[in-house]
TORKOL-4160 file (C-alpha; in steps of 0.2 Angstrom, whole numbers, padded with zeros to 4 digits, m for minus):
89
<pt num="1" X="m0031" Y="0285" Z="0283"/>
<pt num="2" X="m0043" Y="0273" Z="0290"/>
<pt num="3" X="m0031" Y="0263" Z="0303"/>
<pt num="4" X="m0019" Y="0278" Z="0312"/>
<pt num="5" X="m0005" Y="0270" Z="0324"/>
<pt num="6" X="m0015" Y="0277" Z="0337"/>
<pt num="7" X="m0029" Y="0263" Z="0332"/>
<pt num="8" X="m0019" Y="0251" Z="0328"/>
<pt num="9" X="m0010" Y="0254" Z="0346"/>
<pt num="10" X="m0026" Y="0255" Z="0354"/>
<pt num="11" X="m0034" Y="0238" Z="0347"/>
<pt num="12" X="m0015" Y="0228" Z="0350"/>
<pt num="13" X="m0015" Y="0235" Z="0370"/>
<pt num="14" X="m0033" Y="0230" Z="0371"/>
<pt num="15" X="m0032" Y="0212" Z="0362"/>
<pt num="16" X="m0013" Y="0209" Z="0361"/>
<pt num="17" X="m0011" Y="0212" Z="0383"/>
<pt num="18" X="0001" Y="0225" Z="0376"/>
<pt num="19" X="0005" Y="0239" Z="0363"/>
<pt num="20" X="0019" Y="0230" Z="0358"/>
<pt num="21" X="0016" Y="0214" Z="0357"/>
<pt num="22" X="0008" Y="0213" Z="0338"/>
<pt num="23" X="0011" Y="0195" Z="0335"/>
<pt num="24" X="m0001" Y="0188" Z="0349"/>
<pt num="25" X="m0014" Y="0180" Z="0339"/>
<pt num="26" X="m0029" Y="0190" Z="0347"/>
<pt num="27" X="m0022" Y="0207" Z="0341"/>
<pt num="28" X="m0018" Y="0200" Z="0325"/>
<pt num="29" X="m0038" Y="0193" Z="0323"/>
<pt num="30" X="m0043" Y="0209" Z="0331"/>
<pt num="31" X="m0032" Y="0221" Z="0318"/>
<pt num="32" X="m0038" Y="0210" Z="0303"/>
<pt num="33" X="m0058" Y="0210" Z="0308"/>
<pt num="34" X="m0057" Y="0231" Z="0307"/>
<pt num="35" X="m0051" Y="0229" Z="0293"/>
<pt num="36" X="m0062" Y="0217" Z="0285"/>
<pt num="37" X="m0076" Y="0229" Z="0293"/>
<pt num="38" X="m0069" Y="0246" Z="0283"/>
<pt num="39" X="m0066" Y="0237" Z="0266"/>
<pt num="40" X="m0085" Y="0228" Z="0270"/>
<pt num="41" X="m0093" Y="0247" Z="0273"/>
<pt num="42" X="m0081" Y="0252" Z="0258"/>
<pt num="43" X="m0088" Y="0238" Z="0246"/>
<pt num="44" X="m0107" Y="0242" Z="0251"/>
<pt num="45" X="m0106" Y="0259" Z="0242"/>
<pt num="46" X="m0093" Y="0255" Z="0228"/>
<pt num="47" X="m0099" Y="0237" Z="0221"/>
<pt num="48" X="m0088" Y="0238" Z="0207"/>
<pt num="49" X="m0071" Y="0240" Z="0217"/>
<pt num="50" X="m0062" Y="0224" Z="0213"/>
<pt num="51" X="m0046" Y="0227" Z="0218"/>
<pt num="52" X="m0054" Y="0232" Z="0236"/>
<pt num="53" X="m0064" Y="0216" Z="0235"/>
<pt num="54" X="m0048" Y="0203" Z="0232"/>
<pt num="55" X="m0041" Y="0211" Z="0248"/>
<pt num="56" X="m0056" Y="0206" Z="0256"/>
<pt num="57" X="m0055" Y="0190" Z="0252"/>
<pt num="58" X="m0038" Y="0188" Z="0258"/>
<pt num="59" X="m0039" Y="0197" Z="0274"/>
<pt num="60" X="m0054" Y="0184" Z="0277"/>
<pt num="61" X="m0042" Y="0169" Z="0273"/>
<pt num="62" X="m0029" Y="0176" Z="0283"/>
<pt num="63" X="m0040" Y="0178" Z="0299"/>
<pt num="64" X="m0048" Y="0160" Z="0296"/>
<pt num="65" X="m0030" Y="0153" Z="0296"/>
<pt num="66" X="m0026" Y="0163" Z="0312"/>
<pt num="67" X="m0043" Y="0158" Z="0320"/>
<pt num="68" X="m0041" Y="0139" Z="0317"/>
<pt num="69" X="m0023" Y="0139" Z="0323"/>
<pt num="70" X="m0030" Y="0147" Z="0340"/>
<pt num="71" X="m0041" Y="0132" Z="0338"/>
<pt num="72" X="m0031" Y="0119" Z="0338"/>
<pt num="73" X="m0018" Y="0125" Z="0350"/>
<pt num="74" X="m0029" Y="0134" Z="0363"/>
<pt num="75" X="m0050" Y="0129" Z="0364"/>
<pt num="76" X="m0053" Y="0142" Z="0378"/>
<pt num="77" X="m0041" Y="0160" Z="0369"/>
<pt num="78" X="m0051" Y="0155" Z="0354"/>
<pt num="79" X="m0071" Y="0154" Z="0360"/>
<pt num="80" X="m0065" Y="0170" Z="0370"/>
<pt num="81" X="m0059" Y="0180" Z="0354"/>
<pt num="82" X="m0075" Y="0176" Z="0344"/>
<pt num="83" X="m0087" Y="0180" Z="0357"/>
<pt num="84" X="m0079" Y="0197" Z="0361"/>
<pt num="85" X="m0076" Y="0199" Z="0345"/>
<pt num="86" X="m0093" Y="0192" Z="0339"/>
<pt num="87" X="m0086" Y="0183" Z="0323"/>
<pt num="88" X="m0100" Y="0170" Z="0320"/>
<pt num="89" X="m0113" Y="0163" Z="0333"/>
């Protein structure tokens, strides 16, 4: 498997202040953009994967909901999260 608990641990403490604090909307963006890069490099060398590519789509939506709720309630968390993160320019 792709995403172990020792990942998913590793990206919460480093985002999320701590391990166990998974609802902290930087460990969520951060747990949802390695995923949306595994099924990306999936879908570069499996075009006809469908199933994988619906997913993808929805892990996208989810993270662009997360993203503009951090917008609209905290300006600075949110230009902090896409620049470590390097989401978009």
């Amino acid at each position: 498997m792709y995403l172990t608990a020792e990942k998913k641990e590793e990206i919460f403490k480093e985002y999320g202040e701590t391990a166990e604090n998974t609802g902290k909307a930087e460990g969520q963006i951060a747990l949802f953009t390695y995923r949306i890069t595994h099924l990306s490099n999936h879908l570069k060398s499996n075009p006809k994967d469908f199933s994988t590519e619906l997913a993808l789509v929805k892990l996208v939506g989810k993270r662009r909901r997360l993203l503009d709720y951090l917008k609209e309630r905290d300006i600075d968390r949110y230009r902090a999260i896409i620049k470590s993160l390097k989401i978009r320019k």
